[in-house]
C-alpha positions in Angstrom: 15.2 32.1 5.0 18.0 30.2 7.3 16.8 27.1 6.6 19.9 25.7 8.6 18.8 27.3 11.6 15.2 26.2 10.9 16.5 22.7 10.9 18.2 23.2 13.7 15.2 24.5 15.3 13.1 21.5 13.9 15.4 19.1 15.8 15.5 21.0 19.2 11.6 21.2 19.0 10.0 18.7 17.2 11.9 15.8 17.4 13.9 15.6 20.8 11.6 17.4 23.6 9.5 15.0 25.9 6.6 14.0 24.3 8.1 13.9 20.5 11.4 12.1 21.8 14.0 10.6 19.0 16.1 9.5 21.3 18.7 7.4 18.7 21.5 10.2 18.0 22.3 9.0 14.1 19.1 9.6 13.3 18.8 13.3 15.2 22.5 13.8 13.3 20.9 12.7 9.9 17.5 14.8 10.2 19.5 17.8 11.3 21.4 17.4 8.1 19.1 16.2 5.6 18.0 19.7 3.6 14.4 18.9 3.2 13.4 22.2 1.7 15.1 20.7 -1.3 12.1 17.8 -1.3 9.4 20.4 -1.6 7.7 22.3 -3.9 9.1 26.0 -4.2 6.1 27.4 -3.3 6.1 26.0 -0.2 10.5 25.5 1.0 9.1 28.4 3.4 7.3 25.9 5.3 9.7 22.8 4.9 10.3 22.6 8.8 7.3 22.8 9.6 6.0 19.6 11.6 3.5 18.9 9.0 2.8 16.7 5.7 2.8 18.8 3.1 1.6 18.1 -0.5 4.1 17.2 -3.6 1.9 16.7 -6.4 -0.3 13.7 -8.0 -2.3 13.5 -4.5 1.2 12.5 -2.7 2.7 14.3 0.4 5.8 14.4 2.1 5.9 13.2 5.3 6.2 15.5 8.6 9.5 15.5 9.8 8.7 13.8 13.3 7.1 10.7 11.5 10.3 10.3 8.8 12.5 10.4 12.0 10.1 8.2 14.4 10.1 5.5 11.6 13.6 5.4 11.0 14.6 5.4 14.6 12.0 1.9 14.6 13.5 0.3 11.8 16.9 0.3 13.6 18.9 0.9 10.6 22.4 -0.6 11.2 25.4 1.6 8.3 25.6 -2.6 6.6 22.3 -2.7 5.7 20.7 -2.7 2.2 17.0 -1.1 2.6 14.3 -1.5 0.6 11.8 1.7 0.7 8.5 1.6 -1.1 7.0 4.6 -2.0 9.3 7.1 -2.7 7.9 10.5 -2.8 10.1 13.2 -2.4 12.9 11.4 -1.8 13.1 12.6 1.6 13.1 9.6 3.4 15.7 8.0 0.9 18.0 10.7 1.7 17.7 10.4 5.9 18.3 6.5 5.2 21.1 7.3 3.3 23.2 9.0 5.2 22.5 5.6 7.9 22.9 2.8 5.6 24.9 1.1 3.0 22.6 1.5 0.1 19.3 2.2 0.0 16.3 1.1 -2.6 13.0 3.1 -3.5 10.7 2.5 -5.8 7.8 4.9 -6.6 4.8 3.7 -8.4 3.9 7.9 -9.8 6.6 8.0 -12.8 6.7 11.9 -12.5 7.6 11.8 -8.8 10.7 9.1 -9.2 12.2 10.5 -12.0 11.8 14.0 -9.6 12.8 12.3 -6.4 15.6 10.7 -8.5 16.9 14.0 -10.1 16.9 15.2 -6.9 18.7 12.7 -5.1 21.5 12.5 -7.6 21.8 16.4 -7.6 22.3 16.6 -3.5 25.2 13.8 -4.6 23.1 11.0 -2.3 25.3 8.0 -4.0 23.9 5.4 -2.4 20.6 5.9 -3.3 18.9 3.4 -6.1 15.7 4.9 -7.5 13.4 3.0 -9.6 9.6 3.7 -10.9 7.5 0.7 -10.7 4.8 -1.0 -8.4 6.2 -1.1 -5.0 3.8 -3.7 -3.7 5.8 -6.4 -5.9 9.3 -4.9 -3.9 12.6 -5.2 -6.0 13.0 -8.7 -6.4 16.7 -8.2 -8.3 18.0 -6.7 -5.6 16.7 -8.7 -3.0 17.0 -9.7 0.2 16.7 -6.4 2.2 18.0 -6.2 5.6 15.4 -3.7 6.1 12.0 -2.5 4.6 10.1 0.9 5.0 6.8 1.2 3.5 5.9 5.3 3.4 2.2 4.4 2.1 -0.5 2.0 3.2 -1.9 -1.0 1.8 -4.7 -3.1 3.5 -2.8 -5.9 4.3 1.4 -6.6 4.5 2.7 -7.7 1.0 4.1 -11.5 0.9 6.2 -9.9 -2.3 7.7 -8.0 0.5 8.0 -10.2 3.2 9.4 -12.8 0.9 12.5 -10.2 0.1 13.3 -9.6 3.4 16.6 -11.4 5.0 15.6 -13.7 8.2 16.6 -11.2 11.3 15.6 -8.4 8.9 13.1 -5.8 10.1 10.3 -4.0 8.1 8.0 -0.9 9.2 4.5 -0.5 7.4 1.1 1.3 7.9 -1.7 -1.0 7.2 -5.0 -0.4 7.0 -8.3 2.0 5.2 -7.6 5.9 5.9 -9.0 6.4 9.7 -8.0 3.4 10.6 -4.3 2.7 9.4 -1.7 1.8 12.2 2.4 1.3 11.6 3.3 -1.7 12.3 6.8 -3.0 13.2 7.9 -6.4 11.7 10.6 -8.5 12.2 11.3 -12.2 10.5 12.6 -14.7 12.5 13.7 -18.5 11.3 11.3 -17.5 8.2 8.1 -16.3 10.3 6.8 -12.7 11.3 6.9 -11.5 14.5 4.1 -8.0 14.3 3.5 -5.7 16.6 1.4 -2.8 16.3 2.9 0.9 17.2 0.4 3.9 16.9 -2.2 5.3 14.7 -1.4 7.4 11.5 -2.5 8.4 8.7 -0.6 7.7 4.9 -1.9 8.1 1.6 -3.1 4.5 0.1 -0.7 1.9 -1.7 -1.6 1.9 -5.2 -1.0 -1.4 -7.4 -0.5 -4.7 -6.4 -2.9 -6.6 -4.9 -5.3 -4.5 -2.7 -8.7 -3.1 -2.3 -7.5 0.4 -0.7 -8.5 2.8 -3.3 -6.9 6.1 -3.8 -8.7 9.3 -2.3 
């Protein structure tokens, strides 16, 4: 398979047309670069630009590509920042902000999946990229503040851990909510206090640790 010309293809169709618009051109120059068959299963690289989750083990998914991009173009990544991502995954995401930041931060609570997403990240020779398995809900307090924070799984309410790491003027992005009724939210913290508004509906697998009363389907 031509999975360059897939991604291509992904870009031209799924991301930039009316209706599913990226309009920010770094992050339609990342996501055509980014090779997110390597962030799948085997079994399924022949469907990795397909504009779909699709599953990586330990009741986890990867995000579909329209979604990573739509939330990055939101979280206005600026190539100074230091982002905090919780919920790692793949590593897909971690890799598109990489290639748009100074450093990014991810933190996934499944050990199996970091040490993957890690092994991965290190073999596509993404430098920047600090991986680290642990509850995401508490953030990375050592590294804190964050000019940015991307949450790629829900909890039931916003995190104070997490608000509490994030720079004043920094923004965060964050579905919140029980499944079938999570929205993202966009966050930004001004003179120590949240400004929220609410962006669409989706649909993210549960935040696990912390403090919260999502459980995990």
């Amino acid at each position: 398979m031509d999975f360059t010309a897939a991604r291509e293809q992904m870009v031209k169709q799924q991301l930039a047309p009316p209706g599913h618009t990226i309009t920010d051109s770094a992050v339609l120059g990342v996501m055509g670069k980014v090779p997110r068959q390597e962030f799948v299963p085997p079994s399924l690289r022949t469907r990795a630009y397909e504009d779909t989750p699709l599953p990586i083990g330990y009741d986890q998914t990867i995000s579909q590509p329209f979604m990573v991009a739509f939330m990055t173009e939101n979280l206005k990544p600026k190539p100074t920042d230091k982002v905090l991502e919780v919920g790692t995954g793949s590593g897909y995401q971690a890799a598109v902000l990489a290639g748009l930041v100074k450093t990014v931060y991810t933190i996934e609570i499944v050990e199996p999946l970091a040490h993957r997403a890690e092994q991965a990240l290190k073999r596509l020779g993404y430098s920047n990229v600090m991986t680290r398995a642990g509850d995401g809900y508490k953030g990375w307090p050592d590294a804190a503040p964050f000019d940015a924070v991307i949450v790629t799984c829900a909890p039931d309410h916003i995190p104070q851990p997490l608000v509490d790491q994030l720079k004043d003027g920094g923004r965060m992005i964050i579905p919140v909510g029980p499944i079938g009724h999570q929205t993202l939210n966009v966050l930004c913290k001004k003179n120590g206090k949240i400004e929220q508004r609410a962006v669409v509906p989706v649909r993210f697998v549960p935040m696990t640790g912390g403090v919260t009363t999502t459980k995990k389907s």
